[in-house]
C-alpha positions as a Python dict, from the first residue, in 0.01 Angstrom:
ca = {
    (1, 'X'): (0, 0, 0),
    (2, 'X'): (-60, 382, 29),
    (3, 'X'): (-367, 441, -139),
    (4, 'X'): (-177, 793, -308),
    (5, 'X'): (76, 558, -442),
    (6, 'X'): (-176, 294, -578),
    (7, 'X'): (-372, 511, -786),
    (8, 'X'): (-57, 688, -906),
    (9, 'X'): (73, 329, -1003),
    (10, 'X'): (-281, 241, -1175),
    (11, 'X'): (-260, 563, -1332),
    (12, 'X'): (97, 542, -1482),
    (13, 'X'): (-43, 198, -1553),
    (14, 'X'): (-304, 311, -1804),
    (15, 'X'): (-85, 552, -1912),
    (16, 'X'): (161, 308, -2025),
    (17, 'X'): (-121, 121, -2176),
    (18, 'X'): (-282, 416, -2379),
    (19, 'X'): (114, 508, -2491),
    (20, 'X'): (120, 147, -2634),
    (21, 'X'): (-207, 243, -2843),
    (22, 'X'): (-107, 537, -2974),
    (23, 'X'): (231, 417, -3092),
    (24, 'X'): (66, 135, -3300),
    (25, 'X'): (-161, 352, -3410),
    (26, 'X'): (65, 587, -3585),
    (27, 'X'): (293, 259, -3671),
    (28, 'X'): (573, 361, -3472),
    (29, 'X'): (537, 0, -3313),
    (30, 'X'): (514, -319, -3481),
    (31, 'X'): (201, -528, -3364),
    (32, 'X'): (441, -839, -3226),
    (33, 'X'): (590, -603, -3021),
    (34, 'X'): (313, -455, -2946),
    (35, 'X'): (150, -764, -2806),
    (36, 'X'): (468, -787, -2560),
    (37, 'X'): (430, -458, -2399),
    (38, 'X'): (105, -508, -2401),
    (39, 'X'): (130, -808, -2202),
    (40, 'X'): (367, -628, -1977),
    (41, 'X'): (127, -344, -1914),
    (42, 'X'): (-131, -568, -1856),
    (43, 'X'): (52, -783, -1542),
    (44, 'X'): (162, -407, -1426),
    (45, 'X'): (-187, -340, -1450),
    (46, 'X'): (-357, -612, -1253),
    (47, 'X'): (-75, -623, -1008),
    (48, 'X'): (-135, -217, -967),
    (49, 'X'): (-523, -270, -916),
    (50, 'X'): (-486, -563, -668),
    (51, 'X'): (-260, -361, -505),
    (52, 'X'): (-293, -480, -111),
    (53, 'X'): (-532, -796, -182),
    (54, 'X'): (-246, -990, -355),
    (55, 'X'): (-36, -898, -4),
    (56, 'X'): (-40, -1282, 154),
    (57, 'X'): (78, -1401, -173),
    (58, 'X'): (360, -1145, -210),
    (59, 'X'): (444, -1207, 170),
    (60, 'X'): (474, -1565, 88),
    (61, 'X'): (718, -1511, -204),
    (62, 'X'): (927, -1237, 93),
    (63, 'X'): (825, -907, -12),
    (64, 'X'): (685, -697, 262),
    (65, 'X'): (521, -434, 45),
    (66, 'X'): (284, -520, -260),
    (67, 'X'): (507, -231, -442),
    (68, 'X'): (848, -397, -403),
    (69, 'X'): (655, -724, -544),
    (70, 'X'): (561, -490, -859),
    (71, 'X'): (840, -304, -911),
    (72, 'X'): (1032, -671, -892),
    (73, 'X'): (763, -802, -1174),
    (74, 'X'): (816, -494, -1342),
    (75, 'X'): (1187, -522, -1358),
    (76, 'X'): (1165, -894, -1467),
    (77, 'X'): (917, -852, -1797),
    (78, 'X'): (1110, -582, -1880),
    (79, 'X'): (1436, -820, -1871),
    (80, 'X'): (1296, -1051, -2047),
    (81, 'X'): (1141, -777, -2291),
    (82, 'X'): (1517, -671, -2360),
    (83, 'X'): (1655, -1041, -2360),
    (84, 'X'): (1410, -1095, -2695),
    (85, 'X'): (1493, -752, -2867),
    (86, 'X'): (1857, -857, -2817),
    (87, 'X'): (1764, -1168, -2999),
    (88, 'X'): (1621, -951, -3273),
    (89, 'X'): (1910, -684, -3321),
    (90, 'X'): (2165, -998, -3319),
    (91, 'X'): (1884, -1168, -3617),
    (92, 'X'): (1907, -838, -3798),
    (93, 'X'): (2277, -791, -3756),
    (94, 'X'): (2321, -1122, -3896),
    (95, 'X'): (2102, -1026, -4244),
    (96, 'X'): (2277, -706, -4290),
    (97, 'X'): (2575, -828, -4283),
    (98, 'X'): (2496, -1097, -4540),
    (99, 'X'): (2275, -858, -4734),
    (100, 'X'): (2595, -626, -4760),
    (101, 'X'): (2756, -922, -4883),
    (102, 'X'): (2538, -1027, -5131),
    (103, 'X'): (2508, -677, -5257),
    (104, 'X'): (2897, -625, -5283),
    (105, 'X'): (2932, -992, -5453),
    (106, 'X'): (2668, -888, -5707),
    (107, 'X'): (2830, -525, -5777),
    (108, 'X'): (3189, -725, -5835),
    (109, 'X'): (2977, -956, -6105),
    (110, 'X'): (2829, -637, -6289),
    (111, 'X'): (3132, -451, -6246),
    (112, 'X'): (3285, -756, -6430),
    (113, 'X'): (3009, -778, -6700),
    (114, 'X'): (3060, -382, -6762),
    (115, 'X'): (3438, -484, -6850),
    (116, 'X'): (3363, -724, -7035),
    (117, 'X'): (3102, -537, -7265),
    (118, 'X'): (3406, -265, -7295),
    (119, 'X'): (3643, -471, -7470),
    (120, 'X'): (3405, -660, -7689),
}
């Protein structure tokens, strides 16, 4: 690997890392999350840093550069980042939906009450 394009890599690295930090710090980012993309940024990390010495192993998987290898990792966590959030939204979907339900069944019942109050 270039040695320009390994320390930008390490740098965008840490970068990503210290973004991470300062979004849980200001709570923009809940913490199970949080451990995710840190995980993420951590494998980006290490394979950024090994750079060239983790070359025989990324040869043996078929990549002939260490960076196609990362950029391939990179591409996959993030994947499998979206693939849980999806699970999430579709989780969250389903409670607002039933939470609009509840809430318009419970309005119909003191709706109901109201009119019954008025003619008594």
């Amino acid at each position: 690997m270039n040695i320009t394009l390994h320390i930008i890599s390490v740098i965008f690295s840490i970068g990503f890392l210290m973004m991470i930090f300062e979004l849980v710090r200001r709570k923009k980012l809940k913490e199970n999350y949080a451990l995710t993309w840190f995980f993420v940024g951590a494998v980006v990390l290490f394979f950024s840093a090994m750079g060239d010495s983790l070359g025989v192993v990324f040869r043996a998987l078929g990549f002939i550069q260490a960076s196609n290898a990362i950029l391939v990792v990179s591409i996959f966590l993030i994947l499998v980042i979206l693939l849980g959030l999806s699970v999430a939204v579709s989780s969250l979907s389903t409670q607002t939906q039933t939470l609009t339900q509840e809430i318009g069944l419970l309005k119909n019942k003191l709706e109901n009450a109201e009119k019954d109050d008025a003619k008594n």
